[in-house]
Biopython code that builds the backbone (N, CA, C, O; Angstrom):
import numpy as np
from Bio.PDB.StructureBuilder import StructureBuilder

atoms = [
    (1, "UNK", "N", (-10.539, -5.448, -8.147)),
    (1, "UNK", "CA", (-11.678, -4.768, -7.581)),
    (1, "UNK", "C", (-12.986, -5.335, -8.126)),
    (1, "UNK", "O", (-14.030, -5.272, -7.477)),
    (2, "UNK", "N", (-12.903, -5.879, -9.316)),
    (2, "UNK", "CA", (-14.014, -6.570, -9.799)),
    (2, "UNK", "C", (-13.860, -8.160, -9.691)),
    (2, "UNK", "O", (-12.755, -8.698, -9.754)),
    (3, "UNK", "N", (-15.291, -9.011, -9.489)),
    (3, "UNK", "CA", (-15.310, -10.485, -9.880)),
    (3, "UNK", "C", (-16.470, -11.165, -10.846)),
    (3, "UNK", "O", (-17.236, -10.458, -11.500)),
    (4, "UNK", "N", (-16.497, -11.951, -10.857)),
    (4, "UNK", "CA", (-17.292, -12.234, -11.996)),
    (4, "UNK", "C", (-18.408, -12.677, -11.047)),
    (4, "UNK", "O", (-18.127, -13.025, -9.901)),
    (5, "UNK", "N", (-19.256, -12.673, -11.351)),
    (5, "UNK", "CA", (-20.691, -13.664, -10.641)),
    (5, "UNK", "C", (-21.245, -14.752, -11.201)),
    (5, "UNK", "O", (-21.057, -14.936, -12.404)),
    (6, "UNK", "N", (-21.843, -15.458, -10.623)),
    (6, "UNK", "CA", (-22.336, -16.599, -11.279)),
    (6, "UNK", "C", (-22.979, -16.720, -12.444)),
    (6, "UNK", "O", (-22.993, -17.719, -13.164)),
    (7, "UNK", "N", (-23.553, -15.618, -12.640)),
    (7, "UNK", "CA", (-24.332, -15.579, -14.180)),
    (7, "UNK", "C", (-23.059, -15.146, -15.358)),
    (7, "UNK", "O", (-23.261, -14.927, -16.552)),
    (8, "UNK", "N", (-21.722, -15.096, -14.645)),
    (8, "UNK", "CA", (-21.165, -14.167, -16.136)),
    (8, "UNK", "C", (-20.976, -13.012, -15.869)),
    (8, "UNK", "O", (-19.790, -12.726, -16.033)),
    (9, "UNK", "N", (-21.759, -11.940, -15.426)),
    (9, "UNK", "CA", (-21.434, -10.570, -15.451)),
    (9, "UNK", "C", (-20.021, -10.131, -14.415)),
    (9, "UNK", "O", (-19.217, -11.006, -14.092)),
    (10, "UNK", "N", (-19.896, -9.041, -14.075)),
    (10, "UNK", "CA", (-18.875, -8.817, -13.557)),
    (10, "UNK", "C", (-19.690, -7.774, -11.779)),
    (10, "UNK", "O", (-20.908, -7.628, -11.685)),
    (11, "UNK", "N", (-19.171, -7.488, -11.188)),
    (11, "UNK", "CA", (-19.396, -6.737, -9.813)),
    (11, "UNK", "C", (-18.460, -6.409, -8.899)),
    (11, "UNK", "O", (-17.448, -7.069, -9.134)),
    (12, "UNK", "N", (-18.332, -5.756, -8.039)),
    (12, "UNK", "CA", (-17.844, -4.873, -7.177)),
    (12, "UNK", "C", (-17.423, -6.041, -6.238)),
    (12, "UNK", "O", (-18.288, -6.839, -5.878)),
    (13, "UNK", "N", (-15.755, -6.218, -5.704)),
    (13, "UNK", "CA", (-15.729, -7.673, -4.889)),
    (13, "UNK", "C", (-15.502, -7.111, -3.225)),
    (13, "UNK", "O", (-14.444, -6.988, -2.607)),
    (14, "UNK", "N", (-17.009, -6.813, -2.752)),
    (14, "UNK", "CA", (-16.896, -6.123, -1.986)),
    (14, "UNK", "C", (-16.312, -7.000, -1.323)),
    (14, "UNK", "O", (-15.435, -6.360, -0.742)),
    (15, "UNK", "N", (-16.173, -8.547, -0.883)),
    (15, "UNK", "CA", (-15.732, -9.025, 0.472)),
    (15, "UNK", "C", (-13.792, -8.530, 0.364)),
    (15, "UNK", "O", (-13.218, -8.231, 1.411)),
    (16, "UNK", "N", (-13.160, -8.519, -0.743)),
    (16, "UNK", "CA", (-11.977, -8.353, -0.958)),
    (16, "UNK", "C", (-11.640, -6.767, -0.156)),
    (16, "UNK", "O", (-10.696, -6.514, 0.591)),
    (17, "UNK", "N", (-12.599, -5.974, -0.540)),
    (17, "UNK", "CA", (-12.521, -4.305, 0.090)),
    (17, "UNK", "C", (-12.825, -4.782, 1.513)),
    (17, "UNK", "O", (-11.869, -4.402, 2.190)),
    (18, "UNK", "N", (-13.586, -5.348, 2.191)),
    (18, "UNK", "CA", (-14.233, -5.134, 2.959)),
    (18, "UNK", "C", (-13.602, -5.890, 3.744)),
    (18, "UNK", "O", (-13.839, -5.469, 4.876)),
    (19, "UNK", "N", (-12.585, -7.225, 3.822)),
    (19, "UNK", "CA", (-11.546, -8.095, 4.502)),
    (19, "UNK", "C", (-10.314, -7.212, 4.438)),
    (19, "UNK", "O", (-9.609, -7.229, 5.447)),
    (20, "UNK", "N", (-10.026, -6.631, 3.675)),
    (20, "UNK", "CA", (-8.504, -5.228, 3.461)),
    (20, "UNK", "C", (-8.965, -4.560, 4.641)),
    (20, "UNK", "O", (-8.478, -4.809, 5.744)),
    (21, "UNK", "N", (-9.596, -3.983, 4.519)),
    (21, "UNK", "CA", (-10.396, -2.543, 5.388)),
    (21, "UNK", "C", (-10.468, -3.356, 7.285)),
    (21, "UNK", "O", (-9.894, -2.933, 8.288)),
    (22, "UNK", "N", (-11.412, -4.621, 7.150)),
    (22, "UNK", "CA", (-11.665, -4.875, 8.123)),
    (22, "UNK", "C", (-10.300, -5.596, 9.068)),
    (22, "UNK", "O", (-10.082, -5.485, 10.274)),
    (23, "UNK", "N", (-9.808, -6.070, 8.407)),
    (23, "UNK", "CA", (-8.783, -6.765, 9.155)),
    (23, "UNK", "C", (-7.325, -5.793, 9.477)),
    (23, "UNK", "O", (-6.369, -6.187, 10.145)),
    (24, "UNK", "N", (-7.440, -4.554, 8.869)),
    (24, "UNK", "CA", (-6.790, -3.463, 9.497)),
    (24, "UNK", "C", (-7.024, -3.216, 10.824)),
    (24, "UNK", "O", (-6.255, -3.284, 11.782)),
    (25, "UNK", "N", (-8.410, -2.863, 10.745)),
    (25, "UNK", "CA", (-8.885, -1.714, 12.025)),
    (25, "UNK", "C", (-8.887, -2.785, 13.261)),
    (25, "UNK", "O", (-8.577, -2.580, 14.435)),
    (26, "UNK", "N", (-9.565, -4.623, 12.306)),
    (26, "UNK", "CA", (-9.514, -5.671, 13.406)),
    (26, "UNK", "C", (-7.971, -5.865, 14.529)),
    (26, "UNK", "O", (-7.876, -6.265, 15.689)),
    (27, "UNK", "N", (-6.686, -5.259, 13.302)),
    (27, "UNK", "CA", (-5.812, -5.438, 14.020)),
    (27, "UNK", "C", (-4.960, -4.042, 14.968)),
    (27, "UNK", "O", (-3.939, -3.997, 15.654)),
    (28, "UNK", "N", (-5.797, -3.230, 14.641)),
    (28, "UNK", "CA", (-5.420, -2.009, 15.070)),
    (28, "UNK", "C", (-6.173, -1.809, 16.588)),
    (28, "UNK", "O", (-5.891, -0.787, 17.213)),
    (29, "UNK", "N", (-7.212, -2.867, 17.229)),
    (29, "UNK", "CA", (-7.383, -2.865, 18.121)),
    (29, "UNK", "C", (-6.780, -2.858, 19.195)),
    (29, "UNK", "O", (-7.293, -2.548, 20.270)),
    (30, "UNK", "N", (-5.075, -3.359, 18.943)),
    (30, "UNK", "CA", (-4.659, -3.640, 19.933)),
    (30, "UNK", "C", (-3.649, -2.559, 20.391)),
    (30, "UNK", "O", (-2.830, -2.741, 21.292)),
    (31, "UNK", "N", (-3.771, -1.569, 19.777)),
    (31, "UNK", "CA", (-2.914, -0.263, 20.035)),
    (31, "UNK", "C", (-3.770, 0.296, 20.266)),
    (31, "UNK", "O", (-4.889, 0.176, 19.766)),
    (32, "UNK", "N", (-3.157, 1.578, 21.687)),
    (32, "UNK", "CA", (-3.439, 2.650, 22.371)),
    (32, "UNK", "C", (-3.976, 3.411, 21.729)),
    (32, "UNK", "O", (-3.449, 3.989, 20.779)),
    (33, "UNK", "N", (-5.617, 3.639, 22.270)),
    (33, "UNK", "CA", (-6.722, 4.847, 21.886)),
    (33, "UNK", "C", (-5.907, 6.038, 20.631)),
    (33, "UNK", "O", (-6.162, 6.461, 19.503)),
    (34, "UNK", "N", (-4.684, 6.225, 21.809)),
    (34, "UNK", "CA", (-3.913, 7.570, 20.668)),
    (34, "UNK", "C", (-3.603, 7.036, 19.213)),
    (34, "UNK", "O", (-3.627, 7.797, 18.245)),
    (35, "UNK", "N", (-3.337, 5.812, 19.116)),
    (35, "UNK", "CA", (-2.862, 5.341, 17.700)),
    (35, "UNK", "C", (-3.957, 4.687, 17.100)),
    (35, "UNK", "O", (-4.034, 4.710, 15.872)),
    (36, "UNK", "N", (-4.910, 4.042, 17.840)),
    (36, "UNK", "CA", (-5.662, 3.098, 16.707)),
    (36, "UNK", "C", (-6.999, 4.166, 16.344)),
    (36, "UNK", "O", (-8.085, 4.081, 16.916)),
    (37, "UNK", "N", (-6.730, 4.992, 15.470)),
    (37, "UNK", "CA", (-7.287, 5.955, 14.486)),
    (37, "UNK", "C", (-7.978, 5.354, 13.250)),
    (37, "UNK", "O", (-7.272, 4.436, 12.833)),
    (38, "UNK", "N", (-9.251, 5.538, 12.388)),
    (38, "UNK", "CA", (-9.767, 5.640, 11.243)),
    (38, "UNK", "C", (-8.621, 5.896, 9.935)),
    (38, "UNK", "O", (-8.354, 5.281, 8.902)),
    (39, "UNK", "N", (-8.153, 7.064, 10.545)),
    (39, "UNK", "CA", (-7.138, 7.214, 9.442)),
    (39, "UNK", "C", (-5.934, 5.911, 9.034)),
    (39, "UNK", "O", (-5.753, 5.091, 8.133)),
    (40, "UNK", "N", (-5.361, 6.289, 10.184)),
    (40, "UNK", "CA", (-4.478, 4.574, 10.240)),
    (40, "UNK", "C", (-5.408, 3.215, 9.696)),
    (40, "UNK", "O", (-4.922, 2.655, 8.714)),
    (41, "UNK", "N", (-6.332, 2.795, 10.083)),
    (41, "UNK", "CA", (-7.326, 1.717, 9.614)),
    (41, "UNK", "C", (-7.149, 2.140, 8.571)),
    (41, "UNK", "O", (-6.308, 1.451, 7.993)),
    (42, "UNK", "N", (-7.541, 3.033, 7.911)),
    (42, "UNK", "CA", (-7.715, 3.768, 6.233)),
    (42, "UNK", "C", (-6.744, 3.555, 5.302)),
    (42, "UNK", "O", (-6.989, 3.179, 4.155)),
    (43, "UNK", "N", (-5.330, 3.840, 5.858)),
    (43, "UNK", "CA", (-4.210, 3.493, 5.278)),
    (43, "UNK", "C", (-3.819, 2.116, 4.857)),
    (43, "UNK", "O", (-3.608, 1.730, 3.707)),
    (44, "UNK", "N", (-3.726, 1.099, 6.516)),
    (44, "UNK", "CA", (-3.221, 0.159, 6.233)),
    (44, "UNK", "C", (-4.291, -0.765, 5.192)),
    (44, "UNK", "O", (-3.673, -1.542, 4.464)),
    (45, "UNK", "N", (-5.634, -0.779, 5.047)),
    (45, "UNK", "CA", (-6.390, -1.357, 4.691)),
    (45, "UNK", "C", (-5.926, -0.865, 3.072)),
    (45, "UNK", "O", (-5.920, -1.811, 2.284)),
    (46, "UNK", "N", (-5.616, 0.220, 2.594)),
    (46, "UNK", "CA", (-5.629, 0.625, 1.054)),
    (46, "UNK", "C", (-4.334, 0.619, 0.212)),
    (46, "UNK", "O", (-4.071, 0.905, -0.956)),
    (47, "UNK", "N", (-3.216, -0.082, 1.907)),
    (47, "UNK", "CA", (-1.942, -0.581, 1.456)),
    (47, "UNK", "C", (-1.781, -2.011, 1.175)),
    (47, "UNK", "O", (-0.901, -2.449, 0.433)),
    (48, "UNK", "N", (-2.568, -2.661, 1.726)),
    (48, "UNK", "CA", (-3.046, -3.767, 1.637)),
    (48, "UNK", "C", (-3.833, -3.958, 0.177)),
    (48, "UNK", "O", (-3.549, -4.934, -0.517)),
    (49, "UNK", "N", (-4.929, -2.895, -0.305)),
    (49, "UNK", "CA", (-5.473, -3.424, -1.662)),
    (49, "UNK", "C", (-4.054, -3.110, -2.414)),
    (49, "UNK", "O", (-3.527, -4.068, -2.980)),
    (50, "UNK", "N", (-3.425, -1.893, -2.461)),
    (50, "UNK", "CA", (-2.439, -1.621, -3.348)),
    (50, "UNK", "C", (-1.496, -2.884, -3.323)),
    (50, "UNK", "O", (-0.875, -3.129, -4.357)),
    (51, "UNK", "N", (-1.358, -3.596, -2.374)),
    (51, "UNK", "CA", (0.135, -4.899, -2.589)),
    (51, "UNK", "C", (-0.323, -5.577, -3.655)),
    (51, "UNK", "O", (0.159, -5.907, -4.738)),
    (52, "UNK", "N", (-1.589, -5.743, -2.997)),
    (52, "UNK", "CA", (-2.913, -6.767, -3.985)),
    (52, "UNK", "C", (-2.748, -6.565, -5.518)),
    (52, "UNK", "O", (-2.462, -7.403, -6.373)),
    (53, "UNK", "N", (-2.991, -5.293, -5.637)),
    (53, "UNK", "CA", (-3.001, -4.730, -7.105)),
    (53, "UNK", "C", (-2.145, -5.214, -8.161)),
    (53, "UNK", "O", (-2.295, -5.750, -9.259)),
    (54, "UNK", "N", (-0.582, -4.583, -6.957)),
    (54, "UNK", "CA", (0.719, -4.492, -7.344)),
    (54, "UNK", "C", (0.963, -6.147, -7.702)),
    (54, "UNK", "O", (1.535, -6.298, -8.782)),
    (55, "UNK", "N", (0.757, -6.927, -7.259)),
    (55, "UNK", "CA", (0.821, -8.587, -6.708)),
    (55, "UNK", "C", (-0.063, -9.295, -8.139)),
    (55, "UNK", "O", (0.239, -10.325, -8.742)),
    (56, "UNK", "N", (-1.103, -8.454, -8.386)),
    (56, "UNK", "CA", (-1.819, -9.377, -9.229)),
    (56, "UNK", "C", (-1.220, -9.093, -11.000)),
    (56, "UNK", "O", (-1.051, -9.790, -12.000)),
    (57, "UNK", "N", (-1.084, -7.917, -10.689)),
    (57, "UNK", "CA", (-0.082, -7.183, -12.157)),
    (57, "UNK", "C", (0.651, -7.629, -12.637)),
    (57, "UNK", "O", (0.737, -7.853, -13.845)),
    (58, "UNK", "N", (1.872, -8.044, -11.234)),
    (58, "UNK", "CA", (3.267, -8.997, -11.860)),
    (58, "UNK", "C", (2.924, -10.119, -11.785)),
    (58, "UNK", "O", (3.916, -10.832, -11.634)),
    (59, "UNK", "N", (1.753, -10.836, -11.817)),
    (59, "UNK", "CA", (1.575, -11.988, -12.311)),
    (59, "UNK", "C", (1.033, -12.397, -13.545)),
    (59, "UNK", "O", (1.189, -13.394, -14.251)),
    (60, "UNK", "N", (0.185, -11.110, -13.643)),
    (60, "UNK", "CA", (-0.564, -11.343, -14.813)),
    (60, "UNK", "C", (0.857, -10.927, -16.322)),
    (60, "UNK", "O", (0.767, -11.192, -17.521)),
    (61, "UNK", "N", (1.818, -10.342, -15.690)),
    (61, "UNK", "CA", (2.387, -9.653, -16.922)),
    (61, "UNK", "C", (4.087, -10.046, -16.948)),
    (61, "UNK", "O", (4.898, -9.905, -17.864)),
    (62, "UNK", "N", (4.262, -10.579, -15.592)),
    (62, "UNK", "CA", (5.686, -10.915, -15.284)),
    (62, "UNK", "C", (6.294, -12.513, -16.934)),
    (62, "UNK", "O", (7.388, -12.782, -17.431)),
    (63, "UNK", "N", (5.250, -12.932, -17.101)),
    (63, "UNK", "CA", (5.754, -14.057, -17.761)),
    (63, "UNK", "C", (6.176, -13.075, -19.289)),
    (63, "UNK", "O", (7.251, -13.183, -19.880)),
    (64, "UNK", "N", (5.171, -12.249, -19.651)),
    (64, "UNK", "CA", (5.143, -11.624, -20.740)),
    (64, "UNK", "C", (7.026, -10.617, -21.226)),
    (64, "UNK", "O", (7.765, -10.587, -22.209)),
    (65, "UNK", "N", (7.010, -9.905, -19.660)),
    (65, "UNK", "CA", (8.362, -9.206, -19.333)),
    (65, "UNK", "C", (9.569, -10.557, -19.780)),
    (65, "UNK", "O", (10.470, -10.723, -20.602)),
    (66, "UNK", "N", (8.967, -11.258, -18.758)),
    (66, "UNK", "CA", (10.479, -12.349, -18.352)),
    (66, "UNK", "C", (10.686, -12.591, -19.787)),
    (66, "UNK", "O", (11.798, -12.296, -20.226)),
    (67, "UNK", "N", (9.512, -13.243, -20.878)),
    (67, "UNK", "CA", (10.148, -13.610, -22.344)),
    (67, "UNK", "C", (10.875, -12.709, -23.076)),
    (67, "UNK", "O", (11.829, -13.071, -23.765)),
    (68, "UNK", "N", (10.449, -11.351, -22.978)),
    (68, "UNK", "CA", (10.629, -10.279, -23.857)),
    (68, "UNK", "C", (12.381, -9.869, -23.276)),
    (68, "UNK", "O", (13.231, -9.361, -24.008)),
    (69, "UNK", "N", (12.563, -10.191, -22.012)),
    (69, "UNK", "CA", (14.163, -9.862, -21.892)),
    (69, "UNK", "C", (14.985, -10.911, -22.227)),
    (69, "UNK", "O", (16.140, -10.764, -22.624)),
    (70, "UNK", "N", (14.516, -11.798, -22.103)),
    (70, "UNK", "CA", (15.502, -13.271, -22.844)),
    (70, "UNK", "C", (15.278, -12.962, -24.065)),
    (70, "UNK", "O", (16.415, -12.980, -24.536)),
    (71, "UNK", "N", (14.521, -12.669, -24.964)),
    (71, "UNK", "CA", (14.730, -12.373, -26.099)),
    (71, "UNK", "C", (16.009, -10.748, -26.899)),
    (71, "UNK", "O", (16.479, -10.330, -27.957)),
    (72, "UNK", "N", (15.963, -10.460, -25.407)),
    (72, "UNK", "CA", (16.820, -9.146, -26.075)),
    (72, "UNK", "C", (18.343, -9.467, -25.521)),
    (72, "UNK", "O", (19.410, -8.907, -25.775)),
    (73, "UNK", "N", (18.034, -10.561, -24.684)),
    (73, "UNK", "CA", (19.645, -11.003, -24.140)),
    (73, "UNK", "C", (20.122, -11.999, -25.451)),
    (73, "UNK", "O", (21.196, -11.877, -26.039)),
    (74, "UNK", "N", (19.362, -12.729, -25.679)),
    (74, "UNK", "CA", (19.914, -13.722, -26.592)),
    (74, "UNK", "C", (20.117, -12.785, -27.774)),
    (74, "UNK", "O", (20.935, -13.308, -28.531)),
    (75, "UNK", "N", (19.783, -11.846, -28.143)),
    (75, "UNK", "CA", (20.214, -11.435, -29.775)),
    (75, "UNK", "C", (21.777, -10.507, -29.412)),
    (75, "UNK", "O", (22.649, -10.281, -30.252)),
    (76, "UNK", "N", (21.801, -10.223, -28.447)),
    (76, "UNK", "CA", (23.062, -9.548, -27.845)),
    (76, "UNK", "C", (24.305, -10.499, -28.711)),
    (76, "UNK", "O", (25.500, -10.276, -28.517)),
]
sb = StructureBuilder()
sb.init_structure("model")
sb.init_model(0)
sb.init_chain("A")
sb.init_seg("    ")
for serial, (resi, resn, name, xyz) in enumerate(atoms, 1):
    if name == "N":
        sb.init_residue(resn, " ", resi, " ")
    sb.init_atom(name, np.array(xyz, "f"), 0.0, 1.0, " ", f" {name:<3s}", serial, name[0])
structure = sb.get_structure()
């Protein structure tokens, strides 16, 4: 949710919210008035940051896991 900016500091990555969000509702155009709803846009767009989330987590931490269970297999 945050990026860094050119000076160093950190900020709000709105295009990341704002490509989630938009490319929902962009694709929700193509369903019937009855289905292509705000709410639905709302969802798929915040299932989309959540994969993101989920996605950036096990990368950042998966190497850390993966060592720590080879280490408890090998003392077995």
């Amino acid at each position: 949710m945050l990026t860094r900016t050119d000076s160093g500091g950190e900020t709000v990555s709105t295009w990341r919210i704002g490509s989630a969000y938009g490319a929902a509702f962009l694709s929700n155009q193509w369903y019937p008035d009855r289905l292509n709803t705000v709410k639905l846009g709302m969802i798929q767009g915040s299932v989309t940051l959540g994969f993101g989330l989920i996605s950036n987590l096990g990368s950042e931490f998966w190497p850390d896991i993966k060592r720590d269970i080879k280490r408890k297999v090998l003392r077995k």
